[in-house]
Backbone atoms as SQL, in Angstrom:
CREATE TABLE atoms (id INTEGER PRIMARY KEY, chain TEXT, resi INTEGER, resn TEXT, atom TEXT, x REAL, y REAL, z REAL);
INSERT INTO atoms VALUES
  (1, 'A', 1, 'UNK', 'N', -43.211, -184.726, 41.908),
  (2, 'A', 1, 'UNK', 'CA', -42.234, -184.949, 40.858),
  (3, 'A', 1, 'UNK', 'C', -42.912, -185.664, 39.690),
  (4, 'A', 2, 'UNK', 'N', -42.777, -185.023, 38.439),
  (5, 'A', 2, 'UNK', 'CA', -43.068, -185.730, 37.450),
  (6, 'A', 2, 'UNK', 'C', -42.061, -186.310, 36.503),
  (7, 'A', 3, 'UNK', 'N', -41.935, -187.907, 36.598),
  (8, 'A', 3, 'UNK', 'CA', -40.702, -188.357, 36.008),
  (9, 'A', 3, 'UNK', 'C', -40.606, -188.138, 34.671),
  (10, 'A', 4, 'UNK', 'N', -41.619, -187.776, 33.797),
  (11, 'A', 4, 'UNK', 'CA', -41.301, -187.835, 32.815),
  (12, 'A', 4, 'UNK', 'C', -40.639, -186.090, 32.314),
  (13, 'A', 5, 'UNK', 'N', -40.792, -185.194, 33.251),
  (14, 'A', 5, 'UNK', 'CA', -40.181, -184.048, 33.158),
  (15, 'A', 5, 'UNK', 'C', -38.836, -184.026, 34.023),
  (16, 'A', 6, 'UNK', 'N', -38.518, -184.578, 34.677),
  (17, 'A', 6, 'UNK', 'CA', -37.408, -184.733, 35.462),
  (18, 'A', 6, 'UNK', 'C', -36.182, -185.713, 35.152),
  (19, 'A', 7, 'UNK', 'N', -36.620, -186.842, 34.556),
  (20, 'A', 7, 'UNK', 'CA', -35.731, -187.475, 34.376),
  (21, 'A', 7, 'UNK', 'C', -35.989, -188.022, 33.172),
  (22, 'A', 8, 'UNK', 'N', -34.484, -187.919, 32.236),
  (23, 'A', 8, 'UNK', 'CA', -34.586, -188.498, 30.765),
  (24, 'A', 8, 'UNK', 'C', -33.084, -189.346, 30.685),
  (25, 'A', 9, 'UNK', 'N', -33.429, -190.442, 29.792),
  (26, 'A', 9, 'UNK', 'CA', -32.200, -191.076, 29.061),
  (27, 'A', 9, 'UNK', 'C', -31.398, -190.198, 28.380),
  (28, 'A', 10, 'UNK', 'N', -29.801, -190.109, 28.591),
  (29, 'A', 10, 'UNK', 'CA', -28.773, -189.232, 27.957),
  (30, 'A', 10, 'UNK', 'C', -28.897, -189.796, 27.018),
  (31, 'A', 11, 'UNK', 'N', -29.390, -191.180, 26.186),
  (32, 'A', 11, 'UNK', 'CA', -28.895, -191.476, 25.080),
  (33, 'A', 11, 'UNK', 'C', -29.450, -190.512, 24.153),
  (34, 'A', 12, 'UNK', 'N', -31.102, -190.340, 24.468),
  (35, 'A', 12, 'UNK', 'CA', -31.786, -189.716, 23.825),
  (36, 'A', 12, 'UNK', 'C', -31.197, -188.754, 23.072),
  (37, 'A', 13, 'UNK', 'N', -30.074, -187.395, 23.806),
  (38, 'A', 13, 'UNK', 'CA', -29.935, -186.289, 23.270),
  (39, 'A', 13, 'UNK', 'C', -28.929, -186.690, 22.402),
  (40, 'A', 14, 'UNK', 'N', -27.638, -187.383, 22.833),
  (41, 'A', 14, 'UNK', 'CA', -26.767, -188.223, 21.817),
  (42, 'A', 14, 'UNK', 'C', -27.692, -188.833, 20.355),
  (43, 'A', 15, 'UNK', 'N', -28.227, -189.137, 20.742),
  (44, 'A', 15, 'UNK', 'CA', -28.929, -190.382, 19.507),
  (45, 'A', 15, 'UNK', 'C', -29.484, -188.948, 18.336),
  (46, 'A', 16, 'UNK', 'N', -30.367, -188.089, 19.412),
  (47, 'A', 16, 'UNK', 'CA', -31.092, -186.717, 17.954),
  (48, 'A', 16, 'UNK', 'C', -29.615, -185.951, 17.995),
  (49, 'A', 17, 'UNK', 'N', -28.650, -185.636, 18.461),
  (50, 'A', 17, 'UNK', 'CA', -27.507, -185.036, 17.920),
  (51, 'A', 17, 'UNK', 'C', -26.948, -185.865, 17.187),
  (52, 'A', 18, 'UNK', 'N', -26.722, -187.323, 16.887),
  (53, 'A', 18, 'UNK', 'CA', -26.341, -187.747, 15.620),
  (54, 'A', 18, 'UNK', 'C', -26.714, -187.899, 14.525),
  (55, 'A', 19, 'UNK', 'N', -28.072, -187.984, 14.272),
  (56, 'A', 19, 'UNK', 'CA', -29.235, -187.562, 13.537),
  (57, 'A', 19, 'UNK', 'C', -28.883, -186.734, 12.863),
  (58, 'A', 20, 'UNK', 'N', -28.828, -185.765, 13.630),
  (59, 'A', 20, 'UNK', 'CA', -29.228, -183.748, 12.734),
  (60, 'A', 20, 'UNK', 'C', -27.341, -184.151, 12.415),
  (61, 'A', 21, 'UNK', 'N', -26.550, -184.439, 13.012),
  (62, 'A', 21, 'UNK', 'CA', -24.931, -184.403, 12.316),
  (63, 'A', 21, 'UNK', 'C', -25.290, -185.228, 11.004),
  (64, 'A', 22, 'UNK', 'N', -25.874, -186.577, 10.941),
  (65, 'A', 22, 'UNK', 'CA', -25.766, -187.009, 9.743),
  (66, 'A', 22, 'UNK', 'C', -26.597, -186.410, 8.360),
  (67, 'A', 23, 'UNK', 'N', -27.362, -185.853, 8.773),
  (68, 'A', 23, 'UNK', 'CA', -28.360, -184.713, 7.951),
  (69, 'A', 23, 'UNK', 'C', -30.007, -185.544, 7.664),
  (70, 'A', 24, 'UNK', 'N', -30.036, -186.336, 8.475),
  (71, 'A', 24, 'UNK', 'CA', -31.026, -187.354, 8.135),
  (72, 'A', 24, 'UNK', 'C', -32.603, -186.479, 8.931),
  (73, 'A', 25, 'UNK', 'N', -32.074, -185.642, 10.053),
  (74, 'A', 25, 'UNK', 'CA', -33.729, -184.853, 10.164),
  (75, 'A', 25, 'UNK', 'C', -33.997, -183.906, 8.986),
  (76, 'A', 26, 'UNK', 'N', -33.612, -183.655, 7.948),
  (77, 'A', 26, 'UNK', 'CA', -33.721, -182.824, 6.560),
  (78, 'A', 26, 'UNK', 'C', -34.425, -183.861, 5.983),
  (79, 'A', 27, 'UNK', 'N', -33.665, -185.109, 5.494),
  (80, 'A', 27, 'UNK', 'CA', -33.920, -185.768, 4.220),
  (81, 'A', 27, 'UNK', 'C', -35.089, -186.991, 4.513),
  (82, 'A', 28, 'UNK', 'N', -35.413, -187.198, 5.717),
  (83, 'A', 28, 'UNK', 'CA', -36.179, -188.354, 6.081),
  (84, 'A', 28, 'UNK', 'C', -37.989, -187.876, 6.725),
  (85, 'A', 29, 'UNK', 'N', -38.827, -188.511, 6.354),
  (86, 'A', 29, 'UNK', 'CA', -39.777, -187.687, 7.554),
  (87, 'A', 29, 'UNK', 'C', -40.193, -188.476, 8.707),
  (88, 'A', 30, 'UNK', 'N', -41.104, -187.474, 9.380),
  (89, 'A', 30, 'UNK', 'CA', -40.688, -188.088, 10.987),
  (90, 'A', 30, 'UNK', 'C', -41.215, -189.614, 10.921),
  (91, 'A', 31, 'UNK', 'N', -42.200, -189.784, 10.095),
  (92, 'A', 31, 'UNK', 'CA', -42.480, -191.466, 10.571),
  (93, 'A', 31, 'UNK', 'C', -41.075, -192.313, 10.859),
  (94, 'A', 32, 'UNK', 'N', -40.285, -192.511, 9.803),
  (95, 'A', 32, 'UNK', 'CA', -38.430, -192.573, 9.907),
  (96, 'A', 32, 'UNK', 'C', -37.931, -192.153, 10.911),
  (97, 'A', 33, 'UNK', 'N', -37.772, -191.200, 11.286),
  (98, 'A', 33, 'UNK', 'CA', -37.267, -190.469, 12.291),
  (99, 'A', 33, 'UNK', 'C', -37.792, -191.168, 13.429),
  (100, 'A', 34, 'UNK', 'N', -39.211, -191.180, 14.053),
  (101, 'A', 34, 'UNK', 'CA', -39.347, -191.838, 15.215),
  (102, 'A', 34, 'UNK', 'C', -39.078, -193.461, 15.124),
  (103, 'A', 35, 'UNK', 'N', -39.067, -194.251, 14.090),
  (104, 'A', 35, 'UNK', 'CA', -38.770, -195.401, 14.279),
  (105, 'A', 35, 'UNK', 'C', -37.234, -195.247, 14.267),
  (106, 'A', 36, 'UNK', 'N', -36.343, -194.189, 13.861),
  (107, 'A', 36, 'UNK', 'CA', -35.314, -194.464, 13.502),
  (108, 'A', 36, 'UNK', 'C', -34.398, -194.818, 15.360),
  (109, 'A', 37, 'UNK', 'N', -35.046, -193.703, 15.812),
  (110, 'A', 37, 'UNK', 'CA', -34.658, -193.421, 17.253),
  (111, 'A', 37, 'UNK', 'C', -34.989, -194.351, 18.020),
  (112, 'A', 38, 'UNK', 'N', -36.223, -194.948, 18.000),
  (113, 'A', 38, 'UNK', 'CA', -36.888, -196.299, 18.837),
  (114, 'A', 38, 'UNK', 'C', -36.018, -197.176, 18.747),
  (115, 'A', 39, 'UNK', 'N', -36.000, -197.670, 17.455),
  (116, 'A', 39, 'UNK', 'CA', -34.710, -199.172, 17.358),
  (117, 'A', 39, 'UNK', 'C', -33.437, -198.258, 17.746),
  (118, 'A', 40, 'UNK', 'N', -32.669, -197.239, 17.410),
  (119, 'A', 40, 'UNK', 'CA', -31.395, -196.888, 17.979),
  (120, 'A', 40, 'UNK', 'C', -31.604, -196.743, 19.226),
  (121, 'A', 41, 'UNK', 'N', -32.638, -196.545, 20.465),
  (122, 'A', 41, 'UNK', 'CA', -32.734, -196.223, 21.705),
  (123, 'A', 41, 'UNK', 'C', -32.745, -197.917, 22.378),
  (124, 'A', 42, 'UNK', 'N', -33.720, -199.114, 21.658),
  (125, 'A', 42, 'UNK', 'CA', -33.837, -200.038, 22.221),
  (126, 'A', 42, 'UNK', 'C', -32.411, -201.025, 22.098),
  (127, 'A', 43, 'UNK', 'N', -31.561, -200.474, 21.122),
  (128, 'A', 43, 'UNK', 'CA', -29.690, -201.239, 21.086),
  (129, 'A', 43, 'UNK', 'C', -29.329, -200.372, 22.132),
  (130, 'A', 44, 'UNK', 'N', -29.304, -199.307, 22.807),
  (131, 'A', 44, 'UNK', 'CA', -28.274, -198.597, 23.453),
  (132, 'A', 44, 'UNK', 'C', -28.709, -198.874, 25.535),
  (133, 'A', 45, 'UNK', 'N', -28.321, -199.155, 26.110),
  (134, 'A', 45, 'UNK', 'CA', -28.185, -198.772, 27.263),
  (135, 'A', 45, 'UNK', 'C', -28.696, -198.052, 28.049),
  (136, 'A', 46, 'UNK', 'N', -29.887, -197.783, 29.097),
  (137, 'A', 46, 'UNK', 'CA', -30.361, -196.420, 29.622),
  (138, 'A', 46, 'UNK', 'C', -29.295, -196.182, 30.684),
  (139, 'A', 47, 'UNK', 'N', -29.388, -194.463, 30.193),
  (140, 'A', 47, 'UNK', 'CA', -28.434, -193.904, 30.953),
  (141, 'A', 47, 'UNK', 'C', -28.935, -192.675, 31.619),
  (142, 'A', 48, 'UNK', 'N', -29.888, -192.767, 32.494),
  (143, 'A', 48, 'UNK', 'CA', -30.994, -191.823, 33.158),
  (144, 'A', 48, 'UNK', 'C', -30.068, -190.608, 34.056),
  (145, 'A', 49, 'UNK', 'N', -30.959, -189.455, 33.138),
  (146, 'A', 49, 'UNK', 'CA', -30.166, -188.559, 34.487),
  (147, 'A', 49, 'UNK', 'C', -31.108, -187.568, 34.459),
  (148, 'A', 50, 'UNK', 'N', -30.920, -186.366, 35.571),
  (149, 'A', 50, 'UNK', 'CA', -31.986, -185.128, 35.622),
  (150, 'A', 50, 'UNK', 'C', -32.006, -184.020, 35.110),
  (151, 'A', 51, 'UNK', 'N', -29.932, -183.612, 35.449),
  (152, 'A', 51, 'UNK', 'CA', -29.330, -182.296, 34.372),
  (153, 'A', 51, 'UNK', 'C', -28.130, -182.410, 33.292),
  (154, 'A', 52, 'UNK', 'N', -28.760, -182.565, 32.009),
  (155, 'A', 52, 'UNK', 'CA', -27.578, -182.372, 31.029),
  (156, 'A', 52, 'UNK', 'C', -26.280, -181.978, 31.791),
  (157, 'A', 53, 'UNK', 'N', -26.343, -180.274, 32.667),
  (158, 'A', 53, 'UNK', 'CA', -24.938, -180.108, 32.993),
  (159, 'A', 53, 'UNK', 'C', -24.466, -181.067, 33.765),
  (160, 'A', 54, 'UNK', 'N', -24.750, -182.217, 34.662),
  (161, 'A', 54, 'UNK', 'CA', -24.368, -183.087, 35.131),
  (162, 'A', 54, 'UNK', 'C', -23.674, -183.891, 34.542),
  (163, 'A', 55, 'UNK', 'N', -23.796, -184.588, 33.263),
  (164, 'A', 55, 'UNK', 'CA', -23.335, -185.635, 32.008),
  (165, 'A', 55, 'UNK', 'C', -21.952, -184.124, 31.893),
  (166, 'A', 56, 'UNK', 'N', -22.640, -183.234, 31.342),
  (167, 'A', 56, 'UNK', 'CA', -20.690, -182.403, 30.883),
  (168, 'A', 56, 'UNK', 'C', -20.079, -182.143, 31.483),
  (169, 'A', 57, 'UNK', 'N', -20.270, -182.074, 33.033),
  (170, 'A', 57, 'UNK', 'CA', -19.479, -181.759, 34.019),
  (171, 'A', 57, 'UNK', 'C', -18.815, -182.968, 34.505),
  (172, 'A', 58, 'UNK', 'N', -19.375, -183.637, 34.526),
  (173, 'A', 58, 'UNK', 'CA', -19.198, -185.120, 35.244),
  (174, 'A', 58, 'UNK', 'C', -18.412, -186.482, 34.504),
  (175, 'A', 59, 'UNK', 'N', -18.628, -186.323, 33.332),
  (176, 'A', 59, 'UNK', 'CA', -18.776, -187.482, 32.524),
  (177, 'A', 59, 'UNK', 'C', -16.826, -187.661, 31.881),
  (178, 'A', 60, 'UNK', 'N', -16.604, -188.404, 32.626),
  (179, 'A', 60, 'UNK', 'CA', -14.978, -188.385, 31.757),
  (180, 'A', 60, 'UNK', 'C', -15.077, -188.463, 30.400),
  (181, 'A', 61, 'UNK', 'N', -13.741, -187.968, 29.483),
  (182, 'A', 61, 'UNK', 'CA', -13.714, -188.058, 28.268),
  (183, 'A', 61, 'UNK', 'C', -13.761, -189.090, 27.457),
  (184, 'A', 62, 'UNK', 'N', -13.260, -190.223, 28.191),
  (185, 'A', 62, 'UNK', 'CA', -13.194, -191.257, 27.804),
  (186, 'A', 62, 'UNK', 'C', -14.649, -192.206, 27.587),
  (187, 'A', 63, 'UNK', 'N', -15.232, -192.234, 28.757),
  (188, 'A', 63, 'UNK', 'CA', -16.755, -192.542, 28.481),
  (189, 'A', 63, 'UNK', 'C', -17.652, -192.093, 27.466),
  (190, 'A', 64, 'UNK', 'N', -17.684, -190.890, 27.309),
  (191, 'A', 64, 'UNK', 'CA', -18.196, -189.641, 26.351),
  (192, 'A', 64, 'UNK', 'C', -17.680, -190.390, 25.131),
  (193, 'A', 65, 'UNK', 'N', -16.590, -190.296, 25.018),
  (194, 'A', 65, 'UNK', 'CA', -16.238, -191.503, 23.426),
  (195, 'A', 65, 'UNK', 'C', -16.812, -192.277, 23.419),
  (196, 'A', 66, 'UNK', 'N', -16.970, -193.137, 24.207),
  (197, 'A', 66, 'UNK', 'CA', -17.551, -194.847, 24.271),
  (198, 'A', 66, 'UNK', 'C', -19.209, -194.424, 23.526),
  (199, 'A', 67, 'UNK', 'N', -19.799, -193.473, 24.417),
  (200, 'A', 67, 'UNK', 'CA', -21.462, -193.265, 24.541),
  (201, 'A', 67, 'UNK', 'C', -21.584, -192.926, 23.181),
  (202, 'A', 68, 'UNK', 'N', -20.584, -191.820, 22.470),
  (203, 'A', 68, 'UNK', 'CA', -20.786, -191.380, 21.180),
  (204, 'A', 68, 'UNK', 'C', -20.782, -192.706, 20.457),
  (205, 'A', 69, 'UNK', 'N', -19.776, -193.824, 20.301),
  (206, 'A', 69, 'UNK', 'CA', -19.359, -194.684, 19.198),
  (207, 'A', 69, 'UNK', 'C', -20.372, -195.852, 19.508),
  (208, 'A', 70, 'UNK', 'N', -21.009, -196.052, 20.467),
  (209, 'A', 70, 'UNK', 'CA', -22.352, -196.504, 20.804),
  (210, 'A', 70, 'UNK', 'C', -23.524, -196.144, 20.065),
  (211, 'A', 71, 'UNK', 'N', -23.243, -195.157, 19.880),
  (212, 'A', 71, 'UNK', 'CA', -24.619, -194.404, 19.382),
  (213, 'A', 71, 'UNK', 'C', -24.460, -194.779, 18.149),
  (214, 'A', 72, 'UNK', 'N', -23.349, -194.126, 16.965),
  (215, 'A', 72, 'UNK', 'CA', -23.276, -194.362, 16.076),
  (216, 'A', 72, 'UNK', 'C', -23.501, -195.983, 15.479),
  (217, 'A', 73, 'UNK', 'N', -22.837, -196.735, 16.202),
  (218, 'A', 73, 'UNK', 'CA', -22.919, -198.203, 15.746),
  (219, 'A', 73, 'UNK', 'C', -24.876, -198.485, 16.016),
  (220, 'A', 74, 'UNK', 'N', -25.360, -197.795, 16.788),
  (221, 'A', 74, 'UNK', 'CA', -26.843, -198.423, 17.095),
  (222, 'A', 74, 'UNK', 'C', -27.148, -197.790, 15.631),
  (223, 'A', 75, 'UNK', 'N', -27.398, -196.635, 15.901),
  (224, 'A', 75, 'UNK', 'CA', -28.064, -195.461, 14.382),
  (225, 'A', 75, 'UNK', 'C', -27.887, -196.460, 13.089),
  (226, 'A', 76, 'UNK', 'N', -26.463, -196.650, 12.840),
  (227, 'A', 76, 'UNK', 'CA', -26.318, -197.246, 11.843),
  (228, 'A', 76, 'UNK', 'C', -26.927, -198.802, 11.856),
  (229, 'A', 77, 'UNK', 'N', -27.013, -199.549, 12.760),
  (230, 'A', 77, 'UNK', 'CA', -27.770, -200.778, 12.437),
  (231, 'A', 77, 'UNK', 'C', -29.375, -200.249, 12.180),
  (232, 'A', 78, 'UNK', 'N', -29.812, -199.344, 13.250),
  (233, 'A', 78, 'UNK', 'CA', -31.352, -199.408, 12.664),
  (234, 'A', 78, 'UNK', 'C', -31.223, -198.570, 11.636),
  (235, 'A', 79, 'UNK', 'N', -30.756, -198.006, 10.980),
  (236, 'A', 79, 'UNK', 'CA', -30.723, -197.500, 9.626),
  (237, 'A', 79, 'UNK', 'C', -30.986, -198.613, 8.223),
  (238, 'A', 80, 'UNK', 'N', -29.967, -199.305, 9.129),
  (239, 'A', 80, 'UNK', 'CA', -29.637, -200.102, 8.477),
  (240, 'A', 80, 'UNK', 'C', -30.955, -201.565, 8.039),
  (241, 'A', 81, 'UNK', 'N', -31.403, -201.938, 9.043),
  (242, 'A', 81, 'UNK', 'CA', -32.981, -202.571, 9.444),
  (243, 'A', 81, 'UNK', 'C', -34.160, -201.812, 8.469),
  (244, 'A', 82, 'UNK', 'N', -34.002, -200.667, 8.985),
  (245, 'A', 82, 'UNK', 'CA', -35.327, -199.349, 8.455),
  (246, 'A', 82, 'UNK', 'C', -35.437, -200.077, 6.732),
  (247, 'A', 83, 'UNK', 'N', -33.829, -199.354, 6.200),
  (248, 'A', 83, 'UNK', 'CA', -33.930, -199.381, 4.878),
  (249, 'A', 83, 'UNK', 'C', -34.222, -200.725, 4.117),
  (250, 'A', 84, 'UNK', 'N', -33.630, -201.837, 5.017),
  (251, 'A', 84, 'UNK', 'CA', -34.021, -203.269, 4.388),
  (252, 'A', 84, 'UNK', 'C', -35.529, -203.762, 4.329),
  (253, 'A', 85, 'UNK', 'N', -36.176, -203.214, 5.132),
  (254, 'A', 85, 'UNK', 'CA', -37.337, -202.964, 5.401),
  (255, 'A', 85, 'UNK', 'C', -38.650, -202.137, 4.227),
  (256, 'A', 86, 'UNK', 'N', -37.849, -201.456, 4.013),
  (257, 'A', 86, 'UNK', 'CA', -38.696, -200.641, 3.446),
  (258, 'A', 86, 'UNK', 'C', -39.642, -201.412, 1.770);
């Protein structure tokens, strides 16, 4: 077993699907982009699993809200960091 092919943080796919929703993989380049995700990954919670369909099958609706409005509040602070930064 290789863990790093087997098992990933759900935040991960949440965190680059809010990304590409806010339009920021267009307008930013990746140096941004990978710090953007690092600080939004190191605010959020690991939430390790093996199959995506597991999280959609599994995952009540209600949680699924929580994980989304999680995400967003992280994104937006390190956005928020990045740009003060700059």
């Amino acid at each position: 077993m290789k863990l790093d092919d087997d098992i990933h943080n759900y935040y991960e796919k949440l965190t680059l699907d809010h990304i590409v929703e806010l339009g920021l993989d267009s307008e930013k380049d990746a140096e941004y982009l990978a710090d953007l995700c690092c600080i939004s990954l190191n605010l959020l919670p690991p939430r390790y699993i093996r199959y995506e369909v597991d999280m959609a099958f599994y995952l009540p609706q209600s949680e699924r809200f929580e994980m989304q409005m999680k995400v967003k509040e992280a994104v937006a602070r390190a956005r928020q960091f990045l740009d003060s930064n700059q």
